[in-house]
C-alpha positions as CSV (number, residue, x, y, z in Angstrom):
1,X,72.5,-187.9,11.6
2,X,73.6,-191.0,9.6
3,X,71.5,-190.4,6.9
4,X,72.8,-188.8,3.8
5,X,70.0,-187.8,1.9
6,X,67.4,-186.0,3.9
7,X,63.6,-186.0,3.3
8,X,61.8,-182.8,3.2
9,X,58.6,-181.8,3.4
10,X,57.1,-178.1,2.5
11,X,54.0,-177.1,4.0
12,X,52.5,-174.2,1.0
13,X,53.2,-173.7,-3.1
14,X,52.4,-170.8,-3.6
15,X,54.6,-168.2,-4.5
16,X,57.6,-168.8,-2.5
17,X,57.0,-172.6,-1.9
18,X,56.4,-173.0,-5.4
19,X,59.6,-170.4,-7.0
20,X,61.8,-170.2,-3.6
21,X,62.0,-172.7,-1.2
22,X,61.1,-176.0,-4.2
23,X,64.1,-175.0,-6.2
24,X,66.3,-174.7,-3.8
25,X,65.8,-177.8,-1.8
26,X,65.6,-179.9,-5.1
27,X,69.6,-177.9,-5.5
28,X,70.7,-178.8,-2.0
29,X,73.1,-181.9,-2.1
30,X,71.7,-184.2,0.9
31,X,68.3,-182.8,0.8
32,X,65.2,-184.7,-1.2
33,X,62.0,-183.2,-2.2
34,X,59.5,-185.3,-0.8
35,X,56.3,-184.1,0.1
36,X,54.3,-181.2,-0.7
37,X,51.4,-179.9,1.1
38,X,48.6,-178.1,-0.9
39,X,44.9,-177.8,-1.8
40,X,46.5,-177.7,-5.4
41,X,48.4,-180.8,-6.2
42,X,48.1,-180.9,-10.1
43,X,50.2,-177.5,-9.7
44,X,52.9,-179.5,-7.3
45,X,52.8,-182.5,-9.9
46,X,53.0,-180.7,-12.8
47,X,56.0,-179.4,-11.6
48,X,57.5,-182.2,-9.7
49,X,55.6,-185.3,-10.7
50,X,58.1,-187.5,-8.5
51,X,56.7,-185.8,-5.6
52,X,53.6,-187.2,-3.2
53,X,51.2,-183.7,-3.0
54,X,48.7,-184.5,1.0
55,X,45.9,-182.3,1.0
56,X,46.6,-181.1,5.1
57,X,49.7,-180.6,7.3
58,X,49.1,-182.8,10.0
59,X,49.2,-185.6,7.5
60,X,53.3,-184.7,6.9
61,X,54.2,-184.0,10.3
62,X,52.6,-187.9,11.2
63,X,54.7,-189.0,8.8
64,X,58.5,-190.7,9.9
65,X,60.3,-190.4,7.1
66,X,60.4,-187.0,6.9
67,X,63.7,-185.2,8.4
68,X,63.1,-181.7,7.9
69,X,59.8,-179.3,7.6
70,X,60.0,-176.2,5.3
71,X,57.0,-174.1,6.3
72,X,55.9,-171.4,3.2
73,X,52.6,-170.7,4.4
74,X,50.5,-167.1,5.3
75,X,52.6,-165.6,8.0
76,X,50.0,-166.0,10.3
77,X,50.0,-169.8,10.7
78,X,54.0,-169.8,10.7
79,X,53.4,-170.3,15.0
80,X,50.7,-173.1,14.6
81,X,52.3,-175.3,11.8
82,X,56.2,-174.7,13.6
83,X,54.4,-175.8,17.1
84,X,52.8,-178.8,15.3
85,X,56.0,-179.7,13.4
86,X,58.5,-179.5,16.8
87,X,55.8,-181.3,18.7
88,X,56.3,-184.1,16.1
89,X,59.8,-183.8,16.4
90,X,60.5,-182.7,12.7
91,X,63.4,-180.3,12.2
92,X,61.9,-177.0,11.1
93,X,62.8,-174.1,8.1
94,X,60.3,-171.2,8.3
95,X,59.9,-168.5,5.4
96,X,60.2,-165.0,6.7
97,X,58.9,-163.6,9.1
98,X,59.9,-165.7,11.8
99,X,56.1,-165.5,13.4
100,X,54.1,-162.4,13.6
101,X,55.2,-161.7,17.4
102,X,58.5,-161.8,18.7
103,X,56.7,-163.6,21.8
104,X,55.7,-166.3,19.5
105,X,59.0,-166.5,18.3
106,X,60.4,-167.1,21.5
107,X,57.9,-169.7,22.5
108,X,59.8,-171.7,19.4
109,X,62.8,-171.3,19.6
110,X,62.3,-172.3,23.2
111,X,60.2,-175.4,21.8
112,X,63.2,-176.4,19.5
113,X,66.0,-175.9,21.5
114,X,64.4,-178.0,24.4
115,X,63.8,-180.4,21.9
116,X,67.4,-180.7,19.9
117,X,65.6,-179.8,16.5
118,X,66.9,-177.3,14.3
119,X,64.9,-174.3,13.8
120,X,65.6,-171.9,11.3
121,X,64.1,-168.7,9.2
122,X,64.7,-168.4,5.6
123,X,66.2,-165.4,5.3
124,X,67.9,-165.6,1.6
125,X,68.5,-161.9,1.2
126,X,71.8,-162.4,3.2
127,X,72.9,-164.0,0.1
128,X,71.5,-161.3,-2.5
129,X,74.7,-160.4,-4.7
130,X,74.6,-156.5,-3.9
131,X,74.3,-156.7,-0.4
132,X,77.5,-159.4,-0.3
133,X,79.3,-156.9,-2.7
134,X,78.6,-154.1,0.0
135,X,79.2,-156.5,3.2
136,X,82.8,-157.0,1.3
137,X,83.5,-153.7,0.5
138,X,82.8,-152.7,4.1
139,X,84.9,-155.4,5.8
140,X,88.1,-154.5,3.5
141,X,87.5,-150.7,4.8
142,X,87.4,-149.3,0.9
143,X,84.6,-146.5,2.3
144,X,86.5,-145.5,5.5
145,X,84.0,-145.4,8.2
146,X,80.5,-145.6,7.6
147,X,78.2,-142.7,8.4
148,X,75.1,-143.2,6.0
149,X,73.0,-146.1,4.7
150,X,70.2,-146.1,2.6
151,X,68.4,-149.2,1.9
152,X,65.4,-149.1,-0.2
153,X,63.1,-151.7,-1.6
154,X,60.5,-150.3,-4.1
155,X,58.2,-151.2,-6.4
156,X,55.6,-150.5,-8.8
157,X,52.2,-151.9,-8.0
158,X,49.0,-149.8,-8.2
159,X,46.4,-152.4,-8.1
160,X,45.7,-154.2,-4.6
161,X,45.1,-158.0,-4.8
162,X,43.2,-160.2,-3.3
163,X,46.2,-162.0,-2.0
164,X,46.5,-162.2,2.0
165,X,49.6,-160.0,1.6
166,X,46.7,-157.2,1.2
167,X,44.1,-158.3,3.5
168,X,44.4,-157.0,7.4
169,X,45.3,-159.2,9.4
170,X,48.6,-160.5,11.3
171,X,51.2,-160.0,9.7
172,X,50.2,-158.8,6.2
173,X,51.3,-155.3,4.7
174,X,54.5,-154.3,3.6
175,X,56.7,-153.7,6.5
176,X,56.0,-157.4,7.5
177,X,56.6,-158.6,3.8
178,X,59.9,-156.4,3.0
179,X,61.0,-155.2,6.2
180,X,62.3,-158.1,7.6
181,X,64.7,-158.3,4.9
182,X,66.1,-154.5,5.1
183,X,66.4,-155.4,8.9
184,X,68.4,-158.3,8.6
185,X,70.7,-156.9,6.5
186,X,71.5,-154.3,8.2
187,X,71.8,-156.3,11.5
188,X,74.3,-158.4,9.5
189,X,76.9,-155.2,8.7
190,X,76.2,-153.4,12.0
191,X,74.6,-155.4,14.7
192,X,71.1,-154.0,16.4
193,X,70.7,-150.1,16.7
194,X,69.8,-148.3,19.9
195,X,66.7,-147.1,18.8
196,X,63.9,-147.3,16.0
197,X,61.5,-144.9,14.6
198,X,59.0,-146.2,12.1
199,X,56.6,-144.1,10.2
200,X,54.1,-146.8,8.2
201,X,52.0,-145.6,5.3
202,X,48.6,-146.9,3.1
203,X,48.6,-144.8,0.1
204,X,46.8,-147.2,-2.9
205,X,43.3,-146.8,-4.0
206,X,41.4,-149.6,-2.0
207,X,44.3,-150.2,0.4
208,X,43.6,-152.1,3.4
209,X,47.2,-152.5,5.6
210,X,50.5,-150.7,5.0
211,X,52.2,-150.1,1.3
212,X,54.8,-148.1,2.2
213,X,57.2,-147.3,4.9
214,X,60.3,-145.1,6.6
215,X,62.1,-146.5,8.9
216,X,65.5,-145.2,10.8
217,X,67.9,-146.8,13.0
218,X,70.4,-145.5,15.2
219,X,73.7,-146.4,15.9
220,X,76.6,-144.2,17.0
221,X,77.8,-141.8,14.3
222,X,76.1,-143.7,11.6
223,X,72.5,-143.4,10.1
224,X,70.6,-146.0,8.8
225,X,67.0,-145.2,6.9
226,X,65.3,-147.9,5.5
227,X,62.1,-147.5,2.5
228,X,60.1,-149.6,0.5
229,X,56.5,-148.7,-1.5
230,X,54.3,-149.9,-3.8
231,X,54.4,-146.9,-5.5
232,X,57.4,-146.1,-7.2
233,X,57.5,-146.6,-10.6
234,X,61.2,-144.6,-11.3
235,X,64.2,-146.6,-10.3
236,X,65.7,-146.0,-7.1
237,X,69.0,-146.8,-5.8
238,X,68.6,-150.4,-4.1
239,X,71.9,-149.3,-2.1
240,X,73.4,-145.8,-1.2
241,X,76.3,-145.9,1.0
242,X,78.5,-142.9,2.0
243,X,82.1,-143.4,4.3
244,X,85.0,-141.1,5.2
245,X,86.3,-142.0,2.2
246,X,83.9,-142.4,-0.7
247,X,80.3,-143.5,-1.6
248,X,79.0,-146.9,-3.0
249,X,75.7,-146.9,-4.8
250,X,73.8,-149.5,-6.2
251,X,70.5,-150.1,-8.8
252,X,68.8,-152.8,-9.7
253,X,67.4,-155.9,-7.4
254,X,69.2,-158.8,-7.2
255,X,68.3,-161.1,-10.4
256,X,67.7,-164.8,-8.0
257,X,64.3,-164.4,-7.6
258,X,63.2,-163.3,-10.7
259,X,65.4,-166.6,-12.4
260,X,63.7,-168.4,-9.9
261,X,60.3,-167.7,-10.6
262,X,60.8,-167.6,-14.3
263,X,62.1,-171.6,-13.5
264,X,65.6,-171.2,-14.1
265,X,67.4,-173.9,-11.8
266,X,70.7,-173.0,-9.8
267,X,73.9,-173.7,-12.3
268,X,77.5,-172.4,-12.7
269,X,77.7,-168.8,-13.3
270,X,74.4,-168.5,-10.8
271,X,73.9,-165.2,-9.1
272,X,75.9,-163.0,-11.4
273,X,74.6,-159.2,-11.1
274,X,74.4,-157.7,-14.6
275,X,73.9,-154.1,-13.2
276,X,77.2,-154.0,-10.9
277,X,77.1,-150.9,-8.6
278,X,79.2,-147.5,-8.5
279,X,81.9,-146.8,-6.7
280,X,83.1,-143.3,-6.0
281,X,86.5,-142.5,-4.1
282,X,88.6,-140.2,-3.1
283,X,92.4,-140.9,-4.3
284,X,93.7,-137.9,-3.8
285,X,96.6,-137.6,-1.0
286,X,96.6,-135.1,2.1
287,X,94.0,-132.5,1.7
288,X,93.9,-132.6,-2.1
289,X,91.2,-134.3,-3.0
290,X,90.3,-136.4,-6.3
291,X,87.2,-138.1,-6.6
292,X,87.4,-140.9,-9.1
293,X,84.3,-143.3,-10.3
294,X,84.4,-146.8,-11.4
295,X,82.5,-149.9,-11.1
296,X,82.5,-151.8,-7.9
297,X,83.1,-155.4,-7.8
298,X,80.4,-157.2,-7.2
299,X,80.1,-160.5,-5.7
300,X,77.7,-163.4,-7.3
301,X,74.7,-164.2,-4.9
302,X,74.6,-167.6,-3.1
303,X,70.6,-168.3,-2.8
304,X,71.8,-172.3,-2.7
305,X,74.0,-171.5,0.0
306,X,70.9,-171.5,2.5
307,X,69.9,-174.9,2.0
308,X,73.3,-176.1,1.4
309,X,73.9,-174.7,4.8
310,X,70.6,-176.3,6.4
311,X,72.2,-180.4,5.1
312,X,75.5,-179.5,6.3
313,X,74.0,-178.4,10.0
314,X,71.9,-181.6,10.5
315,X,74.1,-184.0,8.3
316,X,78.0,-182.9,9.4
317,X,76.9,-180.6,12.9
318,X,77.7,-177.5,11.0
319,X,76.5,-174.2,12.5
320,X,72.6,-173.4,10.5
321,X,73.1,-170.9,7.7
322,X,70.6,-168.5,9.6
323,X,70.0,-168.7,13.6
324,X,67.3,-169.0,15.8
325,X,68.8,-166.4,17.8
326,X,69.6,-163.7,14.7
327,X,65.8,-164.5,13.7
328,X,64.6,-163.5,16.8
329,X,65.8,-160.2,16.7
330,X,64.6,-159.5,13.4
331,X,61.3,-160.2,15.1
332,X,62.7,-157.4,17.9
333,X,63.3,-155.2,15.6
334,X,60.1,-155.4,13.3
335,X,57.9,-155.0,16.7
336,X,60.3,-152.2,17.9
337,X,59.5,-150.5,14.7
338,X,55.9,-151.5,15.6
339,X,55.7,-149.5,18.9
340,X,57.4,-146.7,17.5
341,X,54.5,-146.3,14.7
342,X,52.0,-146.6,17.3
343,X,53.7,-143.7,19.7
344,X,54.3,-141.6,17.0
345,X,57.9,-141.3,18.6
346,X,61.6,-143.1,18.6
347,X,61.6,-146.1,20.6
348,X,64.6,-147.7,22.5
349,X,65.9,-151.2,22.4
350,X,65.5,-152.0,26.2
351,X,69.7,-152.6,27.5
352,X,70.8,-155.7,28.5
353,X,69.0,-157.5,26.1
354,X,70.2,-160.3,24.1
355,X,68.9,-158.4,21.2
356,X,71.7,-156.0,21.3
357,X,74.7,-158.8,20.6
358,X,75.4,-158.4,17.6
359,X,76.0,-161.6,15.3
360,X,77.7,-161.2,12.1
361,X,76.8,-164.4,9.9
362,X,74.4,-166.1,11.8
């Protein structure tokens, strides 16, 4: 495109149009906040009075001067407003979860790649500062081979809200909410697995769809187990990693979000982990062995790289920060997991598929 400055609009402020996907946009050289859509535009003003606030989406996606559409809406009505959005010929940036169906996913990517639009999913725990510390750590081979992962996502969170997040229907629950970012992580350092087996659980007073889950993956001489709850109020280790030739464990969630919300604005020393994670190795030579401890070095997180990445894709024909394709088989995986829950067994990923490429950045 010849344009240097994109416009964007974002369909949704609530919680992550409003902390996330704003922010970050407003931090992206080439990209210009715009246009907001929301039934709440003295919250959008107050916080970007520069900014025109229209009270319904098809009002945006009419509009010509708008480049790019960030949708941060209930996951639900990611397929309707991404239809609406290609059909207008707007590039498109969807919050996690791709859709709530994989099929629904595939009908858009389909959409946009017939089309020539971008379409991407925002999936910005790719750029969480533990989990590039650990993707580091496992490309320079300082654990040996791999042969357990534990990735675990908890909080503390007794009360259920009225928020859609706790309401059943598509897509809400916590293995929609959280999982897709344990599964994309570890699709990043490993590719797909072979098979899934997913146990879901609804354990708060009042609960209506799933707060808690256990999920495993297989892969060949490695195992994966993924967890996240609403009800754990001890720390847990966000990371715990064990090779042929040490362990690498990690507490703490990465601190972006939490600036984020709390309004801090990307700047230079942005992403820096204050609680680095443990690494423990064995030094010793031949069959002695010596296990020593020390701190791992951790990488800074990059949540500006996403839409960094986004401007450079449509602006200099750079590949986008986060794929259609990798996307996609998040959405495998999620409904994999899905059927597995259902048949109270482990589930295969059928051969052949494009699923099982794996894709390392993108």
């Amino acid at each position: 495109m010849k344009t240097q400055t994109l416009s964007v609009g974002l369909v949704g402020y609530g919680m992550a149009g409003r902390s996330l996907h704003a922010p970050l946009i407003q931090a992206a050289p080439g990209l210009e906040l715009a246009v907001v859509v929301s039934r709440h535009a003295e919250r959008v003003q107050a916080d970007h009075p520069e900014v025109e606030v229209l009270s319904k989406a098809a009002q945006l996606f009419a509009r010509r001067d708008i480049d790019l559409v960030v949708i941060a809406t209930p996951n639900d009505t990611h397929f309707p407003l991404a239809k609406a959005a290609l059909t207008a010929g707007r590039h498109v940036v969807i919050d996690k979860p791709f859709s709530v169906t994989a099929s629904e996913a595939r009908l858009l990517k389909s959409q946009a790649d017939g089309a020539g639009r971008l379409l991407s999913v925002f999936h910005n725990r790719r750029w969480d500062s533990d989990f590039l510390s650990l993707k580091a750590l496992l490309e320079e081979g300082t654990l040996g081979r791999v042969v357990a992962l534990e990735s675990r996502f908890d909080r503390f969170r007794p009360a259920v809200t009225d928020r859609w997040r706790d309401h059943h229907k598509p897509g809400g629950g916590i293995w929609y909410d959280l999982g897709p970012h344990l599964l994309d992580q570890v699709r990043q350092l490993f590719g797909m697995p072979k098979a899934v087996l997913l146990e879901l659980a609804t354990s708060r007073e009042g609960a209506e769809v799933d707060d808690d889950f256990l999920a495993l993956l297989e892969y060949d001489r490695l195992r994966v187990t993924l967890q996240a709850s609403s009800l754990v109020a001890e720390p847990t280790p966000r990371f715990r990693v064990h090779g042929t030739r040490g362990s690498f464990v990690k507490y703490g969630v990465d601190p972006q979000e939490a600036w984020l919300k709390a309004g801090q604005a990307p700047t230079s020393g942005w992403g820096v982990d204050a609680s680095p994670g443990t690494l423990t190795l064995d030094t010793g030579e031949g069959e002695t062995l010596a296990l020593t401890s020390r701190e791992a070095p951790m990488v800074a997180g990059d949540y500006p790289a996403f839409y960094a990445g986004i401007a450079a894709a449509l602006l200099e024909g750079a590949p986008p920060p986060v794929t259609s394709e990798s996307a996609l088989e998040v959405m495998t995986l999620l409904e994999t997991g899905l059927d597995s829950y259902r048949q109270g067994r482990w589930v295969k990923l059928k051969d052949g598929s494009s699923a099982l490429r794996r894709l390392h950045s993108r």
